[in-house]
Short mmCIF file of the C-alpha atoms (twelve columns), coordinates in Angstrom:
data_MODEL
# 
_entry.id   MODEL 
# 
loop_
_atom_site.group_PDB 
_atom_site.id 
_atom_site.type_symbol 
_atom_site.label_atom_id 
_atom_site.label_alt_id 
_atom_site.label_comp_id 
_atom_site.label_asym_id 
_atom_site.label_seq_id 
_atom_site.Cartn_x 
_atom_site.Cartn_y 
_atom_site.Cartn_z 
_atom_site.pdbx_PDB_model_num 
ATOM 1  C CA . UNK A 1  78.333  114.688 80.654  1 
ATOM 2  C CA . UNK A 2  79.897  111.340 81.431  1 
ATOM 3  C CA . UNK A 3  83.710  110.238 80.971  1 
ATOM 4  C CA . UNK A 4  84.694  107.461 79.307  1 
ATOM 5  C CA . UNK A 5  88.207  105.719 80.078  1 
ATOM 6  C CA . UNK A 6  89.963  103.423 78.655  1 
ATOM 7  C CA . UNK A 7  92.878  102.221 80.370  1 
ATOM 8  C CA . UNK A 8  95.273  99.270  79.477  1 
ATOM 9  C CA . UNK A 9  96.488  97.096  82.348  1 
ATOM 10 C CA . UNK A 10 98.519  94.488  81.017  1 
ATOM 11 C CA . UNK A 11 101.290 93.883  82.964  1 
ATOM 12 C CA . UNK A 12 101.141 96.846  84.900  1 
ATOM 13 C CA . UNK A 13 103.614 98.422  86.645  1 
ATOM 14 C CA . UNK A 14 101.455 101.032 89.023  1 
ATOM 15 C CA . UNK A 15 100.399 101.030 92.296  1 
ATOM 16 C CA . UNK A 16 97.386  102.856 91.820  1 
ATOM 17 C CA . UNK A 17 96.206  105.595 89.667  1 
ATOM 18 C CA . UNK A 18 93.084  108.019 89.270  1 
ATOM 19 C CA . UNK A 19 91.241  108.510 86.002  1 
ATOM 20 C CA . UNK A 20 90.476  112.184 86.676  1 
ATOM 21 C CA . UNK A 21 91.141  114.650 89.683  1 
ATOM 22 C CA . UNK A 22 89.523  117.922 90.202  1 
ATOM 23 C CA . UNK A 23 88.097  119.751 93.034  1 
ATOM 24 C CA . UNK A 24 92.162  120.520 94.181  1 
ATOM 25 C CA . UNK A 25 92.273  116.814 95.450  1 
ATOM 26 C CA . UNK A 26 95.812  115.044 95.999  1 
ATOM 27 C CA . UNK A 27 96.641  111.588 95.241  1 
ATOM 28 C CA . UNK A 28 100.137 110.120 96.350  1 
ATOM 29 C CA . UNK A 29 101.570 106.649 95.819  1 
ATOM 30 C CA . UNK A 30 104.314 104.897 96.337  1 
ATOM 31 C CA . UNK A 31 105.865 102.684 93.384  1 
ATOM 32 C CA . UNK A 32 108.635 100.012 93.080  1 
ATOM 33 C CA . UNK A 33 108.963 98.813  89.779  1 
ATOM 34 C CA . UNK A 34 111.126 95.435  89.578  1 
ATOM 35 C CA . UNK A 35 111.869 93.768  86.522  1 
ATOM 36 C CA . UNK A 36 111.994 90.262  86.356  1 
ATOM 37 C CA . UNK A 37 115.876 89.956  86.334  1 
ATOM 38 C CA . UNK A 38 115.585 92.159  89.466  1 
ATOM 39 C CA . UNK A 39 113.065 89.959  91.092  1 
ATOM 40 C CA . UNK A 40 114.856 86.683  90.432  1 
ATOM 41 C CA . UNK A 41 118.449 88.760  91.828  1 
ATOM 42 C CA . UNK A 42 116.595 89.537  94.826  1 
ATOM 43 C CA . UNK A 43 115.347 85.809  94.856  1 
ATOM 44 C CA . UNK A 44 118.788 84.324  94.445  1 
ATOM 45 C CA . UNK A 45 120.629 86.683  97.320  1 
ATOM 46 C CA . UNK A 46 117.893 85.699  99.295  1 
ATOM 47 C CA . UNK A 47 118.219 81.917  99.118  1 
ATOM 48 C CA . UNK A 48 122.234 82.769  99.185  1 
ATOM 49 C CA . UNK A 49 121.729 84.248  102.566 1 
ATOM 50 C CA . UNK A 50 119.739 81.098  103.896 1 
ATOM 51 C CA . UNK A 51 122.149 78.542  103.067 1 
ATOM 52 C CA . UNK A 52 124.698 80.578  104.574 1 
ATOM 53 C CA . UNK A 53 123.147 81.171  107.444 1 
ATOM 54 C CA . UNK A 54 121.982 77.032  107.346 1 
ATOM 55 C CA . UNK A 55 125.716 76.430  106.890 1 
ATOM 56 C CA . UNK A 56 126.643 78.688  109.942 1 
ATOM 57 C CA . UNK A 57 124.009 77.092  112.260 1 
ATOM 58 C CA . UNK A 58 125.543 73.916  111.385 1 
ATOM 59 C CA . UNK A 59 128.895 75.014  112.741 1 
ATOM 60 C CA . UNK A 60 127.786 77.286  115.387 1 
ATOM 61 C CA . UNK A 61 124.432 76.361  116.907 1 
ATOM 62 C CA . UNK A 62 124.292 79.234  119.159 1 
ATOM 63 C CA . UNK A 63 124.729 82.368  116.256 1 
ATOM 64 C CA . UNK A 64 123.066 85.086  117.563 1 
ATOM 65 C CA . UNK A 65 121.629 87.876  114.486 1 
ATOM 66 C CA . UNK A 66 125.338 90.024  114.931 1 
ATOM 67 C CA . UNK A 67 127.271 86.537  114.435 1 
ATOM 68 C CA . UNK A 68 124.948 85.755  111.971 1 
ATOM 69 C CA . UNK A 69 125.198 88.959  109.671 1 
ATOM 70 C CA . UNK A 70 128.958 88.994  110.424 1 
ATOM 71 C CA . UNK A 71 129.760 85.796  108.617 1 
ATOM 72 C CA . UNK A 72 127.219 86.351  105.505 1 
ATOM 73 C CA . UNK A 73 129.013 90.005  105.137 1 
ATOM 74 C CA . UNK A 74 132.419 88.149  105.379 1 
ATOM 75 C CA . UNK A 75 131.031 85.073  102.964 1 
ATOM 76 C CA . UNK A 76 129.936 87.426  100.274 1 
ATOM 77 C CA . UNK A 77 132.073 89.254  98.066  1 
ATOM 78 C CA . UNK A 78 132.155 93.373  97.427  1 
ATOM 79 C CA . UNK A 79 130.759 92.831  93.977  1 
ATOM 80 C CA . UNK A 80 128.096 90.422  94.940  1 
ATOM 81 C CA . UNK A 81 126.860 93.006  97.459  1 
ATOM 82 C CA . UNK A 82 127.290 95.961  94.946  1 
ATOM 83 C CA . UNK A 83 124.617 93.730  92.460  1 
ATOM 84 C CA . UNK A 84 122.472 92.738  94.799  1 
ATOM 85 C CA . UNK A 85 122.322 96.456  96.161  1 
ATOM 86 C CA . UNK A 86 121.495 97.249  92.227  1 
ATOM 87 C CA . UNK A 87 118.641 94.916  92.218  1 
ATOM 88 C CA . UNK A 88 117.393 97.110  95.306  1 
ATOM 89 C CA . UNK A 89 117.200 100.117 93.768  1 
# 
């Protein structure tokens, strides 16, 4: 007997996937799904965080990663933080 599949992949949001499973075997995958809004969020915190850090650098030549995260934690806002957090999950 053969199986026939059909399967739809446009714009797919899976990391992988089996057709059929028998024989007691396990499959297990991770998945992040990111919309597009979540993907340019993530994009825009990230550039955020490079000009800051640019803009420290500037100022402080010698910023070591501590002095670094210190002043993009005390450049952000709470609510900034809070969305880009969101975008995360």
């Amino acid at each position: 007997m053969s199986d026939t599949y059909n399967n739809n992949f446009h714009k797919p949001k899976i990391s992988n996937f089996a057709n059929k499973i028998k024989d007691n075997v396990r499959q297990q995958a991770n998945q992040n799904i990111y919309t597009s809004e979540q993907k340019q969020t993530l994009v825009d915190a990230s550039t955020e965080i490079q000009r800051l850090i640019k803009q420290l650098e500037q100022n402080n030549p010698t910023a070591n990663e501590t002095e670094k995260i210190a002043y993009v934690n005390d450049e952000t806002t709470p609510s900034w933080k809070r969305h880009l957090i969101g975008a995360f999950q």
